[in-house]
C-alpha positions as CSV (number, residue, x, y, z in Angstrom):
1,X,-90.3,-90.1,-93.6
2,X,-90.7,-86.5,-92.7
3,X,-87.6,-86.8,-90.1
4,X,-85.5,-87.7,-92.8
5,X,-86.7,-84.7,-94.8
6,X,-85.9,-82.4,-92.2
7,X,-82.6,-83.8,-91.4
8,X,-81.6,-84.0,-95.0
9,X,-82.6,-80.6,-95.2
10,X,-80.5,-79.3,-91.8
11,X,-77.5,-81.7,-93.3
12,X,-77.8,-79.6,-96.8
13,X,-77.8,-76.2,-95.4
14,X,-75.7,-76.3,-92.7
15,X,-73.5,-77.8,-95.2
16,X,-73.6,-74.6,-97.7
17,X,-73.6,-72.5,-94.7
18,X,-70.2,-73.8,-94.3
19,X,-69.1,-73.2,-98.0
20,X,-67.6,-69.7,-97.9
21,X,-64.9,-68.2,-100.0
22,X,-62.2,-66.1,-98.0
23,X,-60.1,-65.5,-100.8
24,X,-60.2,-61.6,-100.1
25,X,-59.6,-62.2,-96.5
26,X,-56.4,-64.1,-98.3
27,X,-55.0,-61.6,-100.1
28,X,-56.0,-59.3,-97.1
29,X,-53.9,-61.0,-94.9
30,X,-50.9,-61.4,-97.7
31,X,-51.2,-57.6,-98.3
32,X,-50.7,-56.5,-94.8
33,X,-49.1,-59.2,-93.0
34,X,-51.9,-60.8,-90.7
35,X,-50.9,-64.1,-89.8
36,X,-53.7,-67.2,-90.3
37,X,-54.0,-67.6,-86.3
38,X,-55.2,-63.9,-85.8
39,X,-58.7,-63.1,-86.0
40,X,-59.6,-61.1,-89.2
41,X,-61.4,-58.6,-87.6
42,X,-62.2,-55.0,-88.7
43,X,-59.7,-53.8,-85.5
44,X,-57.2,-56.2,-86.6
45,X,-57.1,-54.7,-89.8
46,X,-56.8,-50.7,-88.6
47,X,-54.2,-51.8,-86.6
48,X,-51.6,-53.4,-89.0
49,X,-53.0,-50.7,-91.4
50,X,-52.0,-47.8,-89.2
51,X,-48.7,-49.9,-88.7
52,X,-47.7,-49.8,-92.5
53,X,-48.9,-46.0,-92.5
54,X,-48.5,-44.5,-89.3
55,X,-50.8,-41.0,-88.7
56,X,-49.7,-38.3,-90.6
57,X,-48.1,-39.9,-93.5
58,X,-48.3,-37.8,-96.7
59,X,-50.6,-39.6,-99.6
60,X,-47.9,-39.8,-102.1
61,X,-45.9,-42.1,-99.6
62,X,-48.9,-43.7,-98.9
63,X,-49.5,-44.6,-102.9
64,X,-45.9,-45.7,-102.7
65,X,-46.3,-48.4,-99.8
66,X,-49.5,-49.3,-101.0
67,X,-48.0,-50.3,-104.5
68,X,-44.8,-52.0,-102.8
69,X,-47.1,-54.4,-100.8
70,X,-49.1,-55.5,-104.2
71,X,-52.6,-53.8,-104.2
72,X,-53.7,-52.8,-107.3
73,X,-50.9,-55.0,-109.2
74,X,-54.0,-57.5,-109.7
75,X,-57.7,-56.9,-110.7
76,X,-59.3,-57.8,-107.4
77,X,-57.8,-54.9,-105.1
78,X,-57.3,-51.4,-105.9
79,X,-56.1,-47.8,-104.6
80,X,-58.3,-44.9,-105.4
81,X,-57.3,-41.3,-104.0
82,X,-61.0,-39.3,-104.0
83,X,-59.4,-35.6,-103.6
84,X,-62.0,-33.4,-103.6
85,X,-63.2,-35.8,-100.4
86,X,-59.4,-36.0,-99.0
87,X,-59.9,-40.0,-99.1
88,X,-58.1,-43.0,-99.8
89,X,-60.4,-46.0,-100.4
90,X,-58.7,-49.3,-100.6
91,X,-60.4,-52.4,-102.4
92,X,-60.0,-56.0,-101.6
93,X,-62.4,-58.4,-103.9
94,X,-63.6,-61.5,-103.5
95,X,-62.2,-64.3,-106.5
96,X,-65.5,-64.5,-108.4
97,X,-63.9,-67.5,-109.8
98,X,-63.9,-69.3,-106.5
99,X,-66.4,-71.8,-105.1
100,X,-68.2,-70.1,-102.2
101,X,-72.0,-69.3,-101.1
102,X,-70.9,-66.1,-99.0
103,X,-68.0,-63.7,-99.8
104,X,-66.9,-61.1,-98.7
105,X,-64.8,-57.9,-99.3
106,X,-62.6,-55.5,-97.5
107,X,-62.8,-51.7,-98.0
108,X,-60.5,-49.9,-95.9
109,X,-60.5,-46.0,-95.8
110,X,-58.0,-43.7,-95.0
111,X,-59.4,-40.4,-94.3
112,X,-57.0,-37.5,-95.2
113,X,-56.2,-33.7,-93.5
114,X,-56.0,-30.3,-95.3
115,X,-52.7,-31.1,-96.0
116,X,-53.5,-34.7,-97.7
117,X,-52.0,-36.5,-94.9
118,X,-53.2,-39.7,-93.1
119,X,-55.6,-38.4,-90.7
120,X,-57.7,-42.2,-89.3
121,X,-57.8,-45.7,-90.6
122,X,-61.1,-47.6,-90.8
123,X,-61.9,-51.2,-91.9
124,X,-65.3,-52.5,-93.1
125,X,-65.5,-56.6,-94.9
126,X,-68.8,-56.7,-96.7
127,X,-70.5,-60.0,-97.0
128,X,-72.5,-61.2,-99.8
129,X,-73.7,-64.4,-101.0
130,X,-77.3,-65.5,-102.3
């Protein structure tokens, strides 16, 4: 009797273990062009960031090309320009309407010069869940 317990018990969690939403990782890979075959990793990311926006692109161009590939035309991502920081932080939600025990999120920052130029790309996906 206590077998089955335990195996009901493995079955049941690796089961929910197994229930995660990726609907940020999605829209991440819609916004910037990552095919489904390549690893969504946090170097994956900087790179086909840094491809849109190459070093030293100026932050109004940035804004432009940010808009043009649909982030912050929906609720769940977002462009925010912190100026007295000379940052860019970029926001990639999870669907809180989706089905999922962990999500995750993508916050990618782009850090700026003197002259509010693109100055490095970084990548971080947050997980949460219960």
């Amino acid at each position: 009797m206590r077998s089955r317990f335990y195996w009901l018990l493995l079955i049941t969690f690796l089961s929910l273990a197994g229930c995660k939403d990726n609907s940020s990782d999605d829209r991440l890979r819609g916004f910037f062009s990552i095919p489904s075959n390549q690893q969504l990793t946090e170097n994956a990311v900087v790179e086909k960031v840094a491809t849109l926006l190459p070093i030293g692109t100026p932050e109004a161009l940035i804004a432009e090309k940010v808009q043009e590939i649909g982030i912050g035309k929906d609720s769940l991502s977002s462009y925010n320009l912190i100026n007295n920081r000379n940052l860019v932080a970029i926001r990639v939600e999870y669907d809180p309407n989706t089905f999922g025990v962990t999500k995750s999120q993508w916050i990618i920052t782009l850090q700026l010069d003197a002259e509010q130029r693109l100055q490095t790309v970084s990548a971080k996906r947050y997980i949460t869940g219960l």
